[in-house]
C-alpha positions as MATLAB code, in Angstrom:
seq = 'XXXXXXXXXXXXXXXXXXXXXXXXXXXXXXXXXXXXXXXXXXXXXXXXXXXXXXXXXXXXXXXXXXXXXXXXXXXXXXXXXXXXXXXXXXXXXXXXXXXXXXXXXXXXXXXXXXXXXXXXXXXXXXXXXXXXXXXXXXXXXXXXXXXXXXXXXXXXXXXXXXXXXXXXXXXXXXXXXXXXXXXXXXXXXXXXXXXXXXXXXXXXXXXXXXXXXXXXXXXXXXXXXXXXXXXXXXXXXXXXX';
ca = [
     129.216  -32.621  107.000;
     127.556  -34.652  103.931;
     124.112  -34.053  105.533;
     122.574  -31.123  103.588;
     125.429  -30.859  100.870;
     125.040  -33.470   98.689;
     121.260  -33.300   98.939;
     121.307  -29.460   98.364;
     123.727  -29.224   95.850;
     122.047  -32.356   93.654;
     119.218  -30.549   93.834;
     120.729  -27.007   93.021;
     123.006  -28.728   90.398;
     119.966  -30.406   88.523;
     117.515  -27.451   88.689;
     120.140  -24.746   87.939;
     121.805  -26.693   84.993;
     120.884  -24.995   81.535;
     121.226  -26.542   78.668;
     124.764  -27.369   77.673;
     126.085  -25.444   74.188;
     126.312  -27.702   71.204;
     125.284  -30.764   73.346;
     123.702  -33.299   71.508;
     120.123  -33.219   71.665;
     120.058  -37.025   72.709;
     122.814  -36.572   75.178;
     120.522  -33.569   77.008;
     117.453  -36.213   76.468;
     119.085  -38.608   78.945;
     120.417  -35.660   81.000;
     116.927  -34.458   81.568;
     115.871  -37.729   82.395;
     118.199  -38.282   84.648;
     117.494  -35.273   86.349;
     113.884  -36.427   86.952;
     114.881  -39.666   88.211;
     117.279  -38.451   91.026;
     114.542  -35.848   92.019;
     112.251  -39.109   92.840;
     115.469  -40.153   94.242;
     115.586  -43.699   92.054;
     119.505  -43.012   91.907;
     120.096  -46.419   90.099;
     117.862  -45.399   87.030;
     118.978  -41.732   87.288;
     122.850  -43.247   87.160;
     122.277  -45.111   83.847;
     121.061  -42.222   82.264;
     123.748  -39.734   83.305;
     126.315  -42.172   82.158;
     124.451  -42.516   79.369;
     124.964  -38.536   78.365;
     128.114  -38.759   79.296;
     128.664  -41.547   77.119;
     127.194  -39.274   74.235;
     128.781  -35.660   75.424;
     132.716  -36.842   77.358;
     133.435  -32.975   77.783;
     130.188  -31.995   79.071;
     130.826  -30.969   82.665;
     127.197  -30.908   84.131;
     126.506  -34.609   82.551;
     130.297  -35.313   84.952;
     128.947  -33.647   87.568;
     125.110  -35.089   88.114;
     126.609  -38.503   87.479;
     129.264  -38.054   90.556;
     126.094  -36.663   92.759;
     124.587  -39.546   91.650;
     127.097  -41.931   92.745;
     127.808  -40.050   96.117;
     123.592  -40.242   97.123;
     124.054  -44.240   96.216;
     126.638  -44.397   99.037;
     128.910  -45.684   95.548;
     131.822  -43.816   96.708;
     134.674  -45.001   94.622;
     132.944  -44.007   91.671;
     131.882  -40.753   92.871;
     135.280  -40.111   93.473;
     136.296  -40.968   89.779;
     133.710  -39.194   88.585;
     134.147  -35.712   90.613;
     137.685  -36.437   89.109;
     136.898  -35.915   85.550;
     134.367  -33.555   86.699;
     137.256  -31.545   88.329;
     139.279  -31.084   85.474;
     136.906  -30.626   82.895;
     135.302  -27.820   84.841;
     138.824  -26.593   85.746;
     138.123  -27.362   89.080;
     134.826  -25.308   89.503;
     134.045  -25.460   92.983;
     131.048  -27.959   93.338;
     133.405  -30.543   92.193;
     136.059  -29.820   94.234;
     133.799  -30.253   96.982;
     131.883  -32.850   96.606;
     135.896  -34.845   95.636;
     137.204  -33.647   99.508;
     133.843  -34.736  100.938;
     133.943  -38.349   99.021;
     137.734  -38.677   99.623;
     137.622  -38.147  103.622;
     134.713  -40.708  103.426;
     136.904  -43.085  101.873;
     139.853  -42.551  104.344;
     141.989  -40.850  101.737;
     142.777  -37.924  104.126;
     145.822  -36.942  101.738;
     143.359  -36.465   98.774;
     140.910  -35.056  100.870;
     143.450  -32.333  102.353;
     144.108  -31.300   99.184;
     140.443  -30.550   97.301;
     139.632  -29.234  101.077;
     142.375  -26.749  100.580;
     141.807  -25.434   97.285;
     138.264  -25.483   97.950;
     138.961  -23.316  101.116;
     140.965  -20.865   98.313;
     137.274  -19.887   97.295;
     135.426  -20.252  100.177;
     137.739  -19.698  103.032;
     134.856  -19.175  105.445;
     132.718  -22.142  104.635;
     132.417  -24.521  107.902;
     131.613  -27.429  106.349;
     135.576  -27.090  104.728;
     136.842  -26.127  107.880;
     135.640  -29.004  109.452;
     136.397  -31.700  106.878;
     140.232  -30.241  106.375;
     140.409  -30.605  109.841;
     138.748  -34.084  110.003;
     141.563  -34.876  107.046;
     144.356  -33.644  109.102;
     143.502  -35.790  112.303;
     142.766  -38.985  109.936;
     146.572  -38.689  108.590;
     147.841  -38.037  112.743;
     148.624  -34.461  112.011;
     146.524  -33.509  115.265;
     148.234  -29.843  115.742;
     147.055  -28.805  112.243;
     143.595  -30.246  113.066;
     143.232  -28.482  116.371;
     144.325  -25.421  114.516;
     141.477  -25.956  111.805;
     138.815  -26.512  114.503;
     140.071  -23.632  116.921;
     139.457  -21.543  113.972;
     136.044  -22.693  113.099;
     135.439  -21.841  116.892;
     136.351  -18.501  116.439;
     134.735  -17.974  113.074;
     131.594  -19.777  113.973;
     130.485  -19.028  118.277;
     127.486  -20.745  118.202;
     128.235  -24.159  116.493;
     129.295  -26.632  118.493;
     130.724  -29.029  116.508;
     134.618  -27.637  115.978;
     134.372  -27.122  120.061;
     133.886  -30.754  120.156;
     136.120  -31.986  117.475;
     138.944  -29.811  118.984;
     138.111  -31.637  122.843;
     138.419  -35.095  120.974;
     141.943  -34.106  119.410;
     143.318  -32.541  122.263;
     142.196  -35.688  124.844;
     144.251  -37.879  122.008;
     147.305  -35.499  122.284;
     146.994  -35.994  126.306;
     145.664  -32.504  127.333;
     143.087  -33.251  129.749;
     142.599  -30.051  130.955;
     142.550  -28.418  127.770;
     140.202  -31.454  126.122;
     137.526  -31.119  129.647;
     137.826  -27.194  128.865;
     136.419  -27.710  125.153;
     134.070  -30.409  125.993;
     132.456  -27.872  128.315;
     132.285  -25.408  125.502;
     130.561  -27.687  123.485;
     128.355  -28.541  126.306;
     127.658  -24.684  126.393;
     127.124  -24.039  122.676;
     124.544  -26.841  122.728;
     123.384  -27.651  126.294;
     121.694  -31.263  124.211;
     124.368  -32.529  122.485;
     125.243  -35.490  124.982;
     127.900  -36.713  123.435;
     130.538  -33.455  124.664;
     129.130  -34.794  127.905;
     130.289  -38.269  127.498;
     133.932  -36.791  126.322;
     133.631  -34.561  129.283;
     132.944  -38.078  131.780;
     135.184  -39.961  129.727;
     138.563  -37.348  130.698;
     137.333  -36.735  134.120;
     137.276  -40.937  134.685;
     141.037  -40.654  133.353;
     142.057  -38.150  135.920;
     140.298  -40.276  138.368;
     137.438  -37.311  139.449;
     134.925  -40.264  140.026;
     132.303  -37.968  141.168;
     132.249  -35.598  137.840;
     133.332  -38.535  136.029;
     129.908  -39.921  137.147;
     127.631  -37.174  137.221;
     128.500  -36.606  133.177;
     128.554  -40.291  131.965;
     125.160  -40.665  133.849;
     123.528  -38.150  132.073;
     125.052  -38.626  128.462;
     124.055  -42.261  129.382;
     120.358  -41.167  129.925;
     120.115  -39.064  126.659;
     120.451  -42.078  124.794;
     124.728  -42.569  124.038;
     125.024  -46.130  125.325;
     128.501  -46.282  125.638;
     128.053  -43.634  128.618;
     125.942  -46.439  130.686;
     128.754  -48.770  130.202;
     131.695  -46.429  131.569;
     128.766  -45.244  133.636;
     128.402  -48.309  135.666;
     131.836  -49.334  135.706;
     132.729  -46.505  137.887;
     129.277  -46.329  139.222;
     130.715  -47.529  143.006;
     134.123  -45.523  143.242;
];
């Protein structure tokens, strides 16, 4: 899920940014500077000089905003949070904040904060995948599995060809016990996206717990050849059964 967005919307957010009315002209100075740093991707430098306009301009929500992107492409994720934060409520919780907060949050394992910017994110984008998918990754991080199957069943719906929520929903349903119903979404997944070998090590994974050796084997072999080690080593425990 963090693949793309924060490296998109940095990008978008420092390219699209005007300048801000009745900003200081040395507060923009650093702004703009900043802006060149993180597009040469030297995050450090491009951090001191956002906090540096926000040190200048404390109601400016762009200067908030960069410096939280900032943070989040430094992997410096409690002060990304902080910052999307104040960049929440100064921008009255315009949307790219909001986002970026639930993204940062689940990250951190704070699926209660994450649930909730997922949700009122979702208010303004209720078809956007990526929120599907991490309110759904929030619910099964606080053990609220039926909520996240029901988050992931409806990315499946809204979204045929990904197979991600197919997958997710297999993994939640093998920890609520279904076996049939986790084997039935693995092999979704496996259909949606014949390479993705890791539906294929869930799908030898169930079949070893309901003791089908022979499918158990023929799926951890193969997920074990693509390259997810873990297969080999349920692979070969079974291998003679």
């Amino acid at each position: 899920m963090r693949t793309g967005f924060i490296a998109g919307t940095l990008v978008l957010a420092l390219f699209a940014a005007p300048f801000a009315a009745g900003a200081s002209p040395v507060a923009e100075k650093f702004y703009k500077d900043g802006v060149e740093l993180a597009k040469n991707k030297q995050m450090g430098e491009a951090i001191a000089k956002f906090q540096n306009a926000v040190a200048f301009e404390p109601k400016t929500f762009k200067y908030h905003l960069n410096l939280a992107y900032a943070y989040d492409w430094a992997n410096r994720l409690p002060e990304a949070q902080a910052a999307y934060e104040v960049a929440m409520k100064i921008g009255k919780n315009a949307i790219q904040a909001v986002k970026g907060h639930a993204d940062v949050c689940r990250r951190l394992k704070l699926f209660s904060l994450a649930e909730n910017s997922y949700r009122l994110a979702l208010k303004k984008e209720p078809k956007d995948l990526d929120l599907i998918m991490g309110l759904g990754a929030s619910m099964a991080g606080q053990d609220k599995l039926d909520e996240a199957l029901s988050e992931y069943q409806k990315a499946m719906k809204l979204f045929p060809k990904e197979v991600q929520p197919a997958f997710k929903a297999a993994n939640v349903l093998r920890k609520k016990g279904d076996l049939d119903g986790a084997i039935a979404h693995y092999r979704m997944a496996m259909e949606r996206d014949p390479a993705y070998a890791k539906a294929e090590y869930g799908l030898g994974l169930v079949l070893r717990q309901k003791e089908d050796y022979p499918g158990a084997k023929k799926a951890l072999e193969s997920a074990c050849k693509r390259g997810v080690k873990s297969s080999c080593k349920f692979y070969y425990k079974i291998k003679d059964k």
